[in-house]
Residue, then its C-alpha position, 0 to 999 in steps of 0.5 A: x769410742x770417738x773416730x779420730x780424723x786423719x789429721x789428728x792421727x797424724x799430728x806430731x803431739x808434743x811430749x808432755x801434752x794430751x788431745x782433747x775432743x770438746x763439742x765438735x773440736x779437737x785440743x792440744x793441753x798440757x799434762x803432768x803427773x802429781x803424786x796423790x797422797x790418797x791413792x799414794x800414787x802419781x796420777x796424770x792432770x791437765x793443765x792449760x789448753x795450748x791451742x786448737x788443732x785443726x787440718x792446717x795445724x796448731x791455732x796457739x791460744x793467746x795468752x791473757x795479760x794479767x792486770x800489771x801487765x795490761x798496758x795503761x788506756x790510750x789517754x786522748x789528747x782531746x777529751x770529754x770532761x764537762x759531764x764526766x766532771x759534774x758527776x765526779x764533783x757530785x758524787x764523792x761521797x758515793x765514790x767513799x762509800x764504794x770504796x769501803x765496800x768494795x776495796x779491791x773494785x771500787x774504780x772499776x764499779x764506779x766509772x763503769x757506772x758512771x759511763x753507763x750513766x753518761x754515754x749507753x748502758x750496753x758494755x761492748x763501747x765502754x771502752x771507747x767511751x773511757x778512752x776518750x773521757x778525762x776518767x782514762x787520765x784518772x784510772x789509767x789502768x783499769x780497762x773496759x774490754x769485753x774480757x775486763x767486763x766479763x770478770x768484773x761482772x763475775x766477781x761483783x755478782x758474787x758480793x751481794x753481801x757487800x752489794x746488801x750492805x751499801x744499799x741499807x745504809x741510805x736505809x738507815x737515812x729514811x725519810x718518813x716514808x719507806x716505799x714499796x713497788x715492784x717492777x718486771x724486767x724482760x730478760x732474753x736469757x733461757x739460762x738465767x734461774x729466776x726467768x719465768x714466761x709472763x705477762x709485763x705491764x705493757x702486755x709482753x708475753x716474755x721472760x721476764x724477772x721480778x725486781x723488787x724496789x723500795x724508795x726513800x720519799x720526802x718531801x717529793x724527793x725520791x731516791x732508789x735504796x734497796x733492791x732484790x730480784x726475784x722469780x718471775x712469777x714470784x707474786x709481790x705480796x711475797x716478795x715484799x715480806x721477803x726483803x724487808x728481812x734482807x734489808x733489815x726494815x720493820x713493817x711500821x717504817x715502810x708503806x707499799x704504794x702500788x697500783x690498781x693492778x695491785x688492787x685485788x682482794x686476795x691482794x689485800x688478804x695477803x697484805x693484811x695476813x704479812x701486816x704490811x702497810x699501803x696506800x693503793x688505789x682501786x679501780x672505778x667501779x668498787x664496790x666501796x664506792x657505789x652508791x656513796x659518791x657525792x651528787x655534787x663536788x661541794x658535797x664532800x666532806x673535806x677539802x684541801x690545796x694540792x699543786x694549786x688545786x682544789x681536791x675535795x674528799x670523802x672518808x668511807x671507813x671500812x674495818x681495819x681500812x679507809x677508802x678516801x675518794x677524791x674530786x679533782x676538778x681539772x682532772x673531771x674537766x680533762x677527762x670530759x673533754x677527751x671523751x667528748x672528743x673520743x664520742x665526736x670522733x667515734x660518731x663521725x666514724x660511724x655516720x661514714x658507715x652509716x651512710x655508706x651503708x644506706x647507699x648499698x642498701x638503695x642498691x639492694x646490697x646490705x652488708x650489717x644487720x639491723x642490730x649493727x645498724x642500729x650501732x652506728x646511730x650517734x651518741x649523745x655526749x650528754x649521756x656520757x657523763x651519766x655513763x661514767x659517774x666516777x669521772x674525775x675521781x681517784x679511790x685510794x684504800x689504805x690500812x694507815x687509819x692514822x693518816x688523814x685525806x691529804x696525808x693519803x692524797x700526798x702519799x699517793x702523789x709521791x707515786x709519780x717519783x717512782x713512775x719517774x724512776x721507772x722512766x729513768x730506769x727504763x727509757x732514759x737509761x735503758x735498763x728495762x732489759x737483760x741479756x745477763x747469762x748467768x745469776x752473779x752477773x745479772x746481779x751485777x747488772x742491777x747494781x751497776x744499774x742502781x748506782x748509774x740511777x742513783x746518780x741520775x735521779x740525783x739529777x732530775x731531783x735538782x732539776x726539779x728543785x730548780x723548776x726546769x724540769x719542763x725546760x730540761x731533761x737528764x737527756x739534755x744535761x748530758x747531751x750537752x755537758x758531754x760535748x765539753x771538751x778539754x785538749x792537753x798543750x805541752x802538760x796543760x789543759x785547755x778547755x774548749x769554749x762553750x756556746x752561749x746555751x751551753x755556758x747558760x746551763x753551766x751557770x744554772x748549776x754553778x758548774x764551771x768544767x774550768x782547767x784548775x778542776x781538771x788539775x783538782x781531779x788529777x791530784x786527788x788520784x795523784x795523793x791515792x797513787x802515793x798512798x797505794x804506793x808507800x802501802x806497797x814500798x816493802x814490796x817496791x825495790x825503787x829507792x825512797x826518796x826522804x828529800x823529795x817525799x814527806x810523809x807521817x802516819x796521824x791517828x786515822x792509821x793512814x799516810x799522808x804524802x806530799x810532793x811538792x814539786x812532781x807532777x802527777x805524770x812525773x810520779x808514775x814515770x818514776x815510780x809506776 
């Protein structure tokens, strides 16, 4: 039995309540009697915890406000909306597509993704960063605390339904391409299921999850669209087949492009007996490859322009698959130049050494053998090449026997829009890692995730379209867009003048964060304050007002609301 301190004996408990020890501290808990039908008799429940019992006395706990009582964000009089306005412009139809998934969350899953986006993807600021956003003037209720944050996390990692069900409709909008590849995410949880102890792509010997993700592709355009995790040590052969049940694709819609880390044999038997597709590259070496390279670059077979190169091909033709060699020549003439580069450094080193050597050798002190010695004598960078016979080449193994040299090579090149998303992913959203506790809420994570990426790759896709992409950085765009700035003057906005740069930029995206975008945005949460309203007036005791507010119900089952003359802080002064 547990002994009682002193100042627990001699607490004055209240009628009604019981003492609880939990870990190494003791609690005060309300407790009542309710008549249990199974035993036909009362027996005693605990209710709430009404606070901690220490030696000084009673800590009362706080009670929680529920949402109708929480008090609305603090809205800053000056506040950012150059970025938060040209995400909002860009993504209505996301914000339409939340809404009829997740009805009862969509604000708080939206603007939480879209500040993770914009300002850091850590929780513990979203709140300040709401605040001083022009989103607090839109959704003035929702709030970001530590608390808030941690429900919401709980209830949308519990609605991967929902979560499966929005993401297979960008799915159903496949381009031609369907692909494949899988990522590891560093987890610093010991209590999350799917962690497992292994090695990343950068050699971390972590926990680590498995995260799945399949790609729309056309025309260099790639967009995230799909989504799963799964255990760390999960192999991704495996996980492949598994989600494209869940997302509902066929195997002949979809290619896997993966690495040469993807390139084994055992790799390739298992891809073969699950009958999925890929394009992937092997490496140097193969044993397809040996003794059939070409002796000169114009003894391929084919050639074909790719980004204002030349590449030239050759087909080997395997049963069931082709091996397609590749000759990049600016590709050969880099990779000589940097190992030449790499053999004149490394003869430099060693002439050092030698000649250091040579002199502790005069003095009858030698520290290398002759055969390390004899290491140290210079290359010839003539030999190098002879060395490395495949310089210049890629090796792409494929199952798709319907796609000719330059079709493989494309497919292949698309790859780079995956290795952008995983440097988007990663670096520039910082999202390479998880301190989720639990499985709902890492769920959440990586769909709050996928939503901030979506809407960053969305970005860089019109950068790159633009052809500023060496000029400008989705870094830049929100560096520089988040410094716009807006001040309310007696119920109007103003919006800061822009630098010269800043106002280039604007221009380049025929984006213009003027006052009358401001008032646009405010108004459409002004007509959804209406409607949640009058859906709710049964419920309201505040009077309707027929000669202010017009309204009708038209066959899409829904109401319209007009007022005219009420602005929108009038309306939730009077109404809200």
């Amino acid at each position: 039995m547990t002994e009682k301190p002193d100042y627990i004996l001699t607490f004055d408990r209240p009628k009604n309540t019981e003492i609880k020890k939990i870990g190494n501290n003791w609690y005060l808990y309300e407790r009542f009697s309710k008549y249990d039908p199974t035993i036909k008799r009362s027996r005693k429940v605990s209710g709430r915890c009404l606070g901690k019992i220490t030696p000084d006395g009673l800590i009362a706990t706080k009670r929680r406000l529920t949402p109708a009582e929480r008090p609305a964000a603090v809205l800053e009089e000056t506040v950012e909306v150059g970025a938060s306005l040209f995400m909002w412009k860009r993504t209505e139809d996301l914000r339409k597509r939340l809404q009829v998934h997740f009805p009862d969350q969509w604000q708080q899953i939206y603007v939480a993704a879209l500040l993770r986006l914009l300002r850091e993807p850590r929780f513990k600021r979203l709140q300040l960063h709401f605040e001083n956003s022009i989103l607090s003037h839109v959704f003035p209720k929702l709030s970001f605390t530590a608390s808030d944050n941690a429900a919401m996390l709980r209830t949308l990692g519990k609605k991967r339904q929902a979560i499966s069900s929005f993401m297979r409709e960008d799915i159903d909008k496949k381009s031609a391409f369907i692909l494949f590849d899988g990522h590891r995410l560093i987890t610093s949880s010991k209590t999350m299921p799917f962690a497992e102890l292994g090695y990343d792509s950068k050699q971390r010997y972590m926990l680590q999850i498995n995260l799945l993700y399949i790609y729309s592709l056309d025309e260099n355009r790639g967009a995230p669209v799909y989504y799963k995790q799964f255990i760390g040590s999960t192999p991704d052969v495996s996980a492949f087949a598994d989600v494209l049940t869940e997302s509902t694709l066929r195997h002949s819609d979809c290619t896997i492009i993966a690495d040469k880390g993807f390139a084994s044999e055992s790799d390739f038997e298992l891809l073969d007996s699950k009958n999925l597709k890929y394009v992937i590259p092997l490496r140097r070496g193969s044993r397809f490859v040996k003794s059939k390279l070409p002796l000169t670059p114009m003894s391929y077979e084919n050639m074909f322009p790719f980004n204002g190169r030349a590449i030239q091909a050759l087909k080997i033709s395997e049963a069931g698959f082709n091996v397609f060699v590749f000759f990049d020549a600016q590709l050969y003439a880099n990779e000589l130049a940097d190992a030449v580069e790499r053999g004149e450094k490394t003869n430099n080193t060693n002439a050092v050494k030698l000649d250091s050597e040579m002199k502790r050798r005069a003095k009858g002190a030698p520290r290398l053998t002759n055969e390390e010695l004899q290491a140290l004598q210079p290359q010839d960078l003539m030999e190098i090449h002879n060395e490395i016979p495949e310089m210049g080449t890629v090796t792409i193994r494929t199952n798709r026997t319907d796609l000719n040299c330059m079709q493989v090579y494309r497919v292949y090149k698309q790859r780079q829009a995956i290795e952008q998303f995983f440097r988007t992913y990663g670096a520039s959203l910082d999202f390479e890692a998880s301190y989720m506790r639990t499985q709902a809420t890492q769920e959440a994570w990586l769909f709050l995730n996928h939503l901030s990426s979506m809407m960053g790759m969305g970005c860089i896709t019109d950068i790159a379209a633009m052809n500023e992409d060496k000029n400008i950085s989705l870094e830049d765009l929100k560096q520089t867009l988040g410094k716009i700035m807006a001040t309310r003057v007696q119920g109007e906005w103003l919006v800061a003048p822009e630098k010269r740069s800043v106002a280039k930029l604007l221009d380049k995206f025929d984006f213009n964060p003027s006052p009358e975008l401001i008032e646009e945005l405010l108004a459409e949460e002004y007509a959804a304050l209406t409607t949640a309203y009058f859906f709710s007036k049964k419920r309201s005791k505040k009077p309707l007002d027929l000669d202010t507010i017009e309204f009708f119900h038209p066959t899409t089952n829904r109401f319209r609301f007009i007022l005219p003359k009420m602005t929108l802080d009038m309306f939730r002064t009077y109404y809200l």
